[in-house]
Structure formats: structure tokens, C-alpha cells
C-alpha positions as CSV (number, residue, x, y, z in Angstrom):
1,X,0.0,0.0,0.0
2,X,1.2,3.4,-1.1
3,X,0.9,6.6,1.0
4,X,0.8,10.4,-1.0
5,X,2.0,12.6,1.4
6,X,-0.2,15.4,0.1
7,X,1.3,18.7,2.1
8,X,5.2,17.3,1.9
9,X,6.5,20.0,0.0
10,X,5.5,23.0,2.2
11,X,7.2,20.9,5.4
12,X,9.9,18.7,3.9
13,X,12.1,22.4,2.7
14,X,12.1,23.1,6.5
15,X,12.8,19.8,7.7
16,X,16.4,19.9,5.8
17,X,16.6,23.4,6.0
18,X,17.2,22.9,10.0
19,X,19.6,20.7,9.2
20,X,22.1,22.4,6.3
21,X,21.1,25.7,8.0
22,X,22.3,25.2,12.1
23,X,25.3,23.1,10.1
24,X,26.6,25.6,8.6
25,X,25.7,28.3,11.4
26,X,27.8,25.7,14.0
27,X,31.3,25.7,15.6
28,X,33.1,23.1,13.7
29,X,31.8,25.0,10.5
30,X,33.3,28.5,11.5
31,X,36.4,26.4,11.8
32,X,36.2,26.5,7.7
33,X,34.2,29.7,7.2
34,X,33.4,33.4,9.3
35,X,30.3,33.5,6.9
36,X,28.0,30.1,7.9
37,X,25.4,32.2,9.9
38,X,25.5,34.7,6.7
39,X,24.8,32.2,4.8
40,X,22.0,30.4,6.9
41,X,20.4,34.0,7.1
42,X,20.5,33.9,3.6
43,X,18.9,30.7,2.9
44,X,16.1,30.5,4.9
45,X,14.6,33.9,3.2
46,X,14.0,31.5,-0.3
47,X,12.2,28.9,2.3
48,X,10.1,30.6,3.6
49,X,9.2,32.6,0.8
50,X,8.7,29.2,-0.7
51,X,6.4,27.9,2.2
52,X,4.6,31.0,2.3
53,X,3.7,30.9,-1.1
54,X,1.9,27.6,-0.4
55,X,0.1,28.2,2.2
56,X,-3.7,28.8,2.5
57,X,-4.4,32.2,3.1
58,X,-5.1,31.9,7.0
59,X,-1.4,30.1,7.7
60,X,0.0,32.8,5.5
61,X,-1.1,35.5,8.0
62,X,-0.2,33.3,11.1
63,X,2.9,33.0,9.7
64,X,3.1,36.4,9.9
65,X,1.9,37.0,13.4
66,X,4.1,34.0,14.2
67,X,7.8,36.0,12.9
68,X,6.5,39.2,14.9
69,X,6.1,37.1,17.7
70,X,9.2,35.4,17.3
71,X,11.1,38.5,17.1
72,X,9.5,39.6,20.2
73,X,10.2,36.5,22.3
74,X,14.0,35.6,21.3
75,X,14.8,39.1,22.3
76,X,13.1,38.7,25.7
77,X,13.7,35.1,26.5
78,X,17.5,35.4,24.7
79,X,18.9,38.9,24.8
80,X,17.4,40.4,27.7
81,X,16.5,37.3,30.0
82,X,19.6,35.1,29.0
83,X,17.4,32.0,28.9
84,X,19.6,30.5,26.4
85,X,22.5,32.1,24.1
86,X,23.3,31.9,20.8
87,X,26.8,31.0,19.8
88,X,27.7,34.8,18.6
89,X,25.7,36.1,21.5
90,X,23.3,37.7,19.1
91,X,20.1,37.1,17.1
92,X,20.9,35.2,14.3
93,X,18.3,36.7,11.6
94,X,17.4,32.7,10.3
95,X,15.9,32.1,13.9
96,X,12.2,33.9,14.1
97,X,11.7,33.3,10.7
98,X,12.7,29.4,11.7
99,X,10.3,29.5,13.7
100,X,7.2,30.8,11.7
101,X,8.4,28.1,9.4
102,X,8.4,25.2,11.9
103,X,5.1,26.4,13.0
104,X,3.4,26.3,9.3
105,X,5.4,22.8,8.8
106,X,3.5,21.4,12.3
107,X,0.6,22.6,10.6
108,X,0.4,20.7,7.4
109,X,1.9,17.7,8.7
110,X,-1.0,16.9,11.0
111,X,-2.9,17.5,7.8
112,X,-1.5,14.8,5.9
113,X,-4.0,12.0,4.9
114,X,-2.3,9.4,6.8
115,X,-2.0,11.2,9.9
116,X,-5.7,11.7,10.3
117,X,-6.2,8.3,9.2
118,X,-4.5,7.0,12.4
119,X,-5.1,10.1,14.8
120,X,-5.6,7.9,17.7
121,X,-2.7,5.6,17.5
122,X,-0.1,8.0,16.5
123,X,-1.5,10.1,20.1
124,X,-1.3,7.1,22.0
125,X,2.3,6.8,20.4
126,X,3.6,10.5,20.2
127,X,2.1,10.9,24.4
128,X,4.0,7.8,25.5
129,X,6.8,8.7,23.8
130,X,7.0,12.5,25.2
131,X,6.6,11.0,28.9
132,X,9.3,8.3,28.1
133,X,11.6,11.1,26.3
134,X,11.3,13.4,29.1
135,X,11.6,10.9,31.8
136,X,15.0,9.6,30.4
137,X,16.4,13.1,30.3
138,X,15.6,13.5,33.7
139,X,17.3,10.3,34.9
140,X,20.6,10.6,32.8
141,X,21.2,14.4,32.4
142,X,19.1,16.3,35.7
143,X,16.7,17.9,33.4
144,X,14.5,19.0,36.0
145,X,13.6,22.1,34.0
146,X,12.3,20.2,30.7
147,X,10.6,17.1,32.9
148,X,8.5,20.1,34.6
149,X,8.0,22.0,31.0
150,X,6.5,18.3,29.9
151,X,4.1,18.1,33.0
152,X,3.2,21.4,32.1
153,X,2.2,20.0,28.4
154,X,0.5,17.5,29.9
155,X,-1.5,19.5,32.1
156,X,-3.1,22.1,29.0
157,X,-3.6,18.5,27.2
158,X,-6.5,17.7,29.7
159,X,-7.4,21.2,28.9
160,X,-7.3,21.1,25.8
161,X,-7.5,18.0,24.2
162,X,-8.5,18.9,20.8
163,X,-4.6,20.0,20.5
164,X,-3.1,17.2,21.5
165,X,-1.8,16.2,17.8
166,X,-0.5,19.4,16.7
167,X,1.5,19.9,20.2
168,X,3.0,16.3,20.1
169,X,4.2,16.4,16.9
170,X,5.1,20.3,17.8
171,X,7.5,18.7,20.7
172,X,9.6,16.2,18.5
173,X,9.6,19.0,16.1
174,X,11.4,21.0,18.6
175,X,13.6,18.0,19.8
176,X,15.0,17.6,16.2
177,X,16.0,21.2,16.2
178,X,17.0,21.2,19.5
179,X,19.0,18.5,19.5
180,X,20.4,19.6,16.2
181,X,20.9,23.7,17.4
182,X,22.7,22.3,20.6
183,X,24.7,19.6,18.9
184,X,26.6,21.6,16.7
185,X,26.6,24.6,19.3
186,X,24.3,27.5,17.5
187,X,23.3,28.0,21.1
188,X,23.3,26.7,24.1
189,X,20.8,26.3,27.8
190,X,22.6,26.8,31.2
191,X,22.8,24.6,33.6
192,X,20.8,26.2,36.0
193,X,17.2,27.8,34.9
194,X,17.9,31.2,33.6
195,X,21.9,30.5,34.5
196,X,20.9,31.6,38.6
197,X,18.0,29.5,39.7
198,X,20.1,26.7,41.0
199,X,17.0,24.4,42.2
200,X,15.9,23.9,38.5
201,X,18.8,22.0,37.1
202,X,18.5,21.8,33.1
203,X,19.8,20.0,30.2
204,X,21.1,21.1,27.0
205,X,19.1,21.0,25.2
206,X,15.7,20.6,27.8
207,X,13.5,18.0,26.8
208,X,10.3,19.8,26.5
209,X,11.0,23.2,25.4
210,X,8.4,22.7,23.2
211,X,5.9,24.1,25.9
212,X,6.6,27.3,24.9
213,X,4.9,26.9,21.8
214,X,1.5,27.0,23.4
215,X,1.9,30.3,24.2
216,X,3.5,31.1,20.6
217,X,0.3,29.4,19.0
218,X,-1.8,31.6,21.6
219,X,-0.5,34.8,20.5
220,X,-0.8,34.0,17.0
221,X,-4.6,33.0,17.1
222,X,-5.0,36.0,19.5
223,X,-3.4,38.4,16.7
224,X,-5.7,36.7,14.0
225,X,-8.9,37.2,15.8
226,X,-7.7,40.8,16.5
227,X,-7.1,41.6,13.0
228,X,-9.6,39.3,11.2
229,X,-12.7,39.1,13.6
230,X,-14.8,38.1,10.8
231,X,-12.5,35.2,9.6
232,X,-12.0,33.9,12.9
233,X,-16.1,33.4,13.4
234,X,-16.2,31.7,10.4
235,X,-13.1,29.6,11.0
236,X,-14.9,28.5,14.8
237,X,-17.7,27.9,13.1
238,X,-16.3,25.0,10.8
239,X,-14.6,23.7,13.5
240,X,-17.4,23.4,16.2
241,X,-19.2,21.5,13.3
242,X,-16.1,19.2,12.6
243,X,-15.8,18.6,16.3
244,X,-19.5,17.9,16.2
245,X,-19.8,15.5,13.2
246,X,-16.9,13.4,14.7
């Protein structure tokens, strides 16, 4: 049996992109070249041009919202709070806009025929997985930081359990870059929450990070119903009758 990945080219671009982009923006690269995070800059402008191009009109717009946003909270979190630090102790330009295009990719890869098909299964997978993920990193490298950012998740699950699909893929997502961004040093987590709260050890990466990401999708639904009040009825409209029909 043969799958068509229907939405594969709007995610796949940003998939690899994370990969070739924090490669050439890491330490071993500047070993070879001043110029990788240039270049990363650089190509991550023709993906997510690309992705935005693709794109139904309402993603388009919250992945708008999603780069203002972005901007906004690396410069808190990063510049002025010194959650975590980029490897040139700046903003590298690639990383908001990475983030608008990890948030589209999420997006359409729920969407994909064969996800829906086995929505339950791949939960009951993805939500096992997040507590055994998390759990290990707590055990082997003191994560106390991401194992309480994961009971967080679990808590706005029982919440809201209509978003339980996006926000597990959302965290292994997050764990690829993560694990990628940290592995070839585009930035680094203290040990210590925040570097100076010593009773919340973390790891680097931590294991749920992804938590933040609620409150990234919650600002950029908040945005669209501010700017588009009209759409946004419309769009709660089709999905109280989705949730119904099902």
C-alpha cells in the first residue's frame, strides 16, 4: 500500500533546512568559514518565501503574526532574560523566521491523509513517547527544568485535548532542532534555569521546550482574531461543526 504525502513540500524544505542551515551556522563550520550564519540567514529567506507561497491564506497570516512574535520573544527570552544564548551572542536573523516556518510545517503535517487516518494511534504513540523522552532526560542528564515544562504539556492536554496532535508532533519538532541547534553549538541552555535559579537543574538541550509553543500558537490565534474578527467566526464555526460531526 502506497501513501501520498499530500502537504510534503510545504514541510519537507524546512525539515532539511534545519539541518544544512544550524550546520553551517555551528562551531566546527566557522572552523572552515566566518560567513556560515550569513549564509543560513540567507537561505532561509528562499524557504520561507517558498512555504509562504503555499500556504492557505489563513497560515500565510499566522505566519506572519508567528515572525512578529518570534522576534519579540527571542529578544526577551535570549537577549534580555539570558534564557539560552546563541553562539555569537546575538540574534541570528534565520531564527524567528525558523520559527514561523516550523510552526506552518506542524501545521500541514498533521494534515497529511495518513495522519488523520491513524489520529488515535499515533497520540497514544507520540504521548507515551513525550513522557518516556522526558523521563529519560531527567534520569541521565538532571533535566528537571524540561521534565516540569512536559508536566506542564500534559496539564493544557486535559485542557485542551483537541490539540493534543499538533503539540506532540510540535515537541519532537522541537527535539530535532533542539538537538540539532545544541549539537553543533548554535546556542546553548545553562545549567541552571535562567543561569541563577540553582534548584531547576536543566539539560542542553531541555526536553520539552516545546511548551513554549503554546503560548507562541496563543498569540498568534489571538493576533488573527484581533485583526480578522470576521474570519475567525467563520473559521470557529467549521470547527465546532467538525468537532461535532466526529
Amino acid at each position: 500500500m502506497t501513501y501520498n504525502l499530500k502537504y510534503i513540500k510545504i514541510y519537507l524544505p524546512t525539515i532539511v533546512f534545519l539541518w544544512l542551515g544550524l550546520f553551517l551556522d555551528s562551531a566546527s563550520f566557522a572552523n572552515i568559514s566566518q560567513h556560515g550564519q550569513l549564509i543560513t540567514n540567507i537561505l532561509i529567506l528562499p524557504i520561507f518565501f517558498w512555504t509562504y507561497t503555499q500556504t492557505s491564506k489563513q497560515v500565510k497570516q499566522l505566519m506572519i503574526f508567528g515572525l512578529l512574535l518570534a522576534t519579540l520573544g527571542e529578544i526577551v527570552f535570549s537577549l534580555l532574560l539570558g534564557m539560552y544564548t546563541y553562539r555569537l551572542e546575538n540574534l541570528p536573523l534565520y531564527v524567528p523566521f525558523g520559527h514561523s516556518l516550523v510552526y506552518a510545517s506542524v501545521y500541514y503535517i498533521v494534515k497529511e491523509p495518513i495522519i488523520k487516518q491513524h489520529e488515535e494511534r499515533i497520540i497514544q504513540l507520540l504521548y507515551f513517547s513525550i513522557l518516556l523522552y522526558s523521563t529519560l532526560w531527567l534520569i541521565f542528564s538532571s533535566d528537571v527544568f524540561g521534565f516540569l515544562c512536559m508536566l506542564v504539556i500534559i496539564a493544557i492536554f486535559k485542557r485542551r485535548p483537541h490539540t493534543k496532535l499538533f503539540f506532540l508532533v510540535m515537541y519532537f519538532m522541537i527535539v530535532y532542532l533542539e538537538l540539532l541547534g545544541t549539537y553543533y553549538e548554535c546556542w546553548s541552555w545553562p545549567e541552571i534555569w535562567f543561569g541563577v535559579i540553582e534548584y531547576i537543574p536543566s539539560a542542553n538541550p531541555p526536553s520539552a521546550i516545546s511548551v513554549f509553543y503554546f503560548g507562541f500558537d496563543a498569540g498568534c490565534l489571538w493576533l488573527y482574531k484581533k485583526f480578522f474578527p470576521l474570519k475567525w467566526k467563520r473559521f470557529k464555526a467549521i470547527k465546532a461543526t467538525k468537532v461535532i460531526s466526529s
